[in-house]
Biotite code that builds the C-alpha atoms (Angstrom):
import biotite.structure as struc

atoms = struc.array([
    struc.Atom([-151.894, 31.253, 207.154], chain_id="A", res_id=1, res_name="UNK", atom_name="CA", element="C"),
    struc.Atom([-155.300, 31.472, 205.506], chain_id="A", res_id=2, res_name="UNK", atom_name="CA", element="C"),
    struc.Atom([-154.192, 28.868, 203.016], chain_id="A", res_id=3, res_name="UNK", atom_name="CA", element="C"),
    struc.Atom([-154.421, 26.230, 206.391], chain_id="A", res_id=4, res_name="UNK", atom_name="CA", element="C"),
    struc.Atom([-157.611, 25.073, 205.617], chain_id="A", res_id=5, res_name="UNK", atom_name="CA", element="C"),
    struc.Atom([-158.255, 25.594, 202.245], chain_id="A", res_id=6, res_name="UNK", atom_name="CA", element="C"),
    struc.Atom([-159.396, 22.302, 200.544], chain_id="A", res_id=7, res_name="UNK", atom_name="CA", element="C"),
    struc.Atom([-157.472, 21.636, 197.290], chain_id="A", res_id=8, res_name="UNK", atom_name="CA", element="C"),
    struc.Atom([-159.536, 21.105, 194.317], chain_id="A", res_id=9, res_name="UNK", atom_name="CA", element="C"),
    struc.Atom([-160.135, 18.429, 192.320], chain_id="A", res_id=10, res_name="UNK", atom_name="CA", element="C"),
    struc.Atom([-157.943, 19.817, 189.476], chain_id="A", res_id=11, res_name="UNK", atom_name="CA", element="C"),
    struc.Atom([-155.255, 20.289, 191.923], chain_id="A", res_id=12, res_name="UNK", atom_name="CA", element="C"),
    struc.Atom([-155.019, 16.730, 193.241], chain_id="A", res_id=13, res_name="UNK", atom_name="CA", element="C"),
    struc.Atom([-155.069, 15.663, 189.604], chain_id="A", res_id=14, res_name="UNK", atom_name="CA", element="C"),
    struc.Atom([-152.290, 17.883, 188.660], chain_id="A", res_id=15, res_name="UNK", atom_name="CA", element="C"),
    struc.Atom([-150.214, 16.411, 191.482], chain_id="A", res_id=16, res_name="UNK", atom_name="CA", element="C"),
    struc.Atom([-150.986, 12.940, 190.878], chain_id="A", res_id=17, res_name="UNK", atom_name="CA", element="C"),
    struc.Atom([-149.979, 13.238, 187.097], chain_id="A", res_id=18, res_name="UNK", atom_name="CA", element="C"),
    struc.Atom([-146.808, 15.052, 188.333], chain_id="A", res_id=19, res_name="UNK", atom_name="CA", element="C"),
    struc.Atom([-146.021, 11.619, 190.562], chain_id="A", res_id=20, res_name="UNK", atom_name="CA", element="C"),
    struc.Atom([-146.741, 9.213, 187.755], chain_id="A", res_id=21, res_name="UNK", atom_name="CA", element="C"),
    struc.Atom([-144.241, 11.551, 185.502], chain_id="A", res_id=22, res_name="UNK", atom_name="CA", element="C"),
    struc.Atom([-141.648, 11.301, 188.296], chain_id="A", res_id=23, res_name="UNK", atom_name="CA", element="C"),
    struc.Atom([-142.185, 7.775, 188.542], chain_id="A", res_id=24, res_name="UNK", atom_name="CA", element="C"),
    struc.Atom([-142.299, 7.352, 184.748], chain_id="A", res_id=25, res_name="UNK", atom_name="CA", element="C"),
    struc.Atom([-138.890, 8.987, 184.268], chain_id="A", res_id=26, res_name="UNK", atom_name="CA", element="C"),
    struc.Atom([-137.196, 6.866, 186.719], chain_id="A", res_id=27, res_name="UNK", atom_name="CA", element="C"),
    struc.Atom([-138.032, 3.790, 185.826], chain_id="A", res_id=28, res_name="UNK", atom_name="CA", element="C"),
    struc.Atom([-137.085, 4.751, 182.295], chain_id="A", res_id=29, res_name="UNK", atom_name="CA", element="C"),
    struc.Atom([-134.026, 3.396, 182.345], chain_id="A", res_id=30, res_name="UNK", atom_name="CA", element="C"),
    struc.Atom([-134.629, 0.417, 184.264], chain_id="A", res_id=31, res_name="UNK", atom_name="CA", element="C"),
    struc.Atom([-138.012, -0.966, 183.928], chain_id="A", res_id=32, res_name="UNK", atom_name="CA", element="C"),
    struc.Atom([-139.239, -0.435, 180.200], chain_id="A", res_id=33, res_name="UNK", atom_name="CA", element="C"),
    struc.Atom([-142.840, -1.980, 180.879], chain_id="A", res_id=34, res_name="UNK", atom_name="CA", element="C"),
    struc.Atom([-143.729, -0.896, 183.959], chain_id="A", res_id=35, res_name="UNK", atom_name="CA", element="C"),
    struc.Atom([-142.535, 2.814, 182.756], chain_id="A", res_id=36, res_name="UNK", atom_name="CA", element="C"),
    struc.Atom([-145.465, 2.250, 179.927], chain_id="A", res_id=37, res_name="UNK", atom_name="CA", element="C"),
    struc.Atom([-147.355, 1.305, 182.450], chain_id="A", res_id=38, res_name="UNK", atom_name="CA", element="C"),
    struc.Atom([-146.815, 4.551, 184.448], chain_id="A", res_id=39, res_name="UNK", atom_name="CA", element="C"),
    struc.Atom([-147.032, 6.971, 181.386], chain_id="A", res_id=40, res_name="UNK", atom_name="CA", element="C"),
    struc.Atom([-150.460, 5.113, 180.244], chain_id="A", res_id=41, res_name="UNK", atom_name="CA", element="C"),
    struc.Atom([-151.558, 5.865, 184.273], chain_id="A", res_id=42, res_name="UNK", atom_name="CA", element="C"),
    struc.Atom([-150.383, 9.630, 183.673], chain_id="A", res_id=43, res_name="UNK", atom_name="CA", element="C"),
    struc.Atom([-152.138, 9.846, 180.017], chain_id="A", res_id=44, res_name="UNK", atom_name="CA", element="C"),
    struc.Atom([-155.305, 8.957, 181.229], chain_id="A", res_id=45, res_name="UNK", atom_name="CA", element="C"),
    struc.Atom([-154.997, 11.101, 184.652], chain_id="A", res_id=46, res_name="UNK", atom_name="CA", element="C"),
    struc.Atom([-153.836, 13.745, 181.926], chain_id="A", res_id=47, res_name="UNK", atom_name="CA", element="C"),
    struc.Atom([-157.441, 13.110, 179.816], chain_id="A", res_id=48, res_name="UNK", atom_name="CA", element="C"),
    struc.Atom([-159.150, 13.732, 183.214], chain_id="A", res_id=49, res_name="UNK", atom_name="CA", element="C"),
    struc.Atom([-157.588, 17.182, 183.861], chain_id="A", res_id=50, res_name="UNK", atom_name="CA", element="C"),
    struc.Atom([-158.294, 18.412, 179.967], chain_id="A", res_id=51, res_name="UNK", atom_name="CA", element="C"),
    struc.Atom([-161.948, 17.309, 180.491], chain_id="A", res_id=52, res_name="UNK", atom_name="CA", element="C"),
    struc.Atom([-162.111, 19.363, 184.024], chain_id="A", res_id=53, res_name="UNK", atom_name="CA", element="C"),
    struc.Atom([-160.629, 22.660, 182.302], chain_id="A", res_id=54, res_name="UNK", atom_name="CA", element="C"),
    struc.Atom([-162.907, 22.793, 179.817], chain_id="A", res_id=55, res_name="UNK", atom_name="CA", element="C"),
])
């Protein structure tokens, strides 16, 4: 209830987005070899964001 208008952080979008790209990444996988490279580079560099926020 007092989580209702707590804005998510910058980290936390991140984090989701990468988690989406990984999802996305899987799937195509097995179907789509360069647009799964495609996805993974997306989440690698969304990855490099959230290492440079931590620290």
């Amino acid at each position: 209830m007092f989580g209702l208008f707590k804005k998510t952080s910058e980290l936390e979008k991140l984090q989701k987005q990468y988690e989406k790209l990984m999802a996305d990444w899987h799937k195509l996988s097995t179907t789509n070899r360069a647009e799964s490279d495609k996805k993974y580079a997306a989440a690698q560099s969304v990855l490099e964001k959230i290492d440079a926020l931590k620290n």
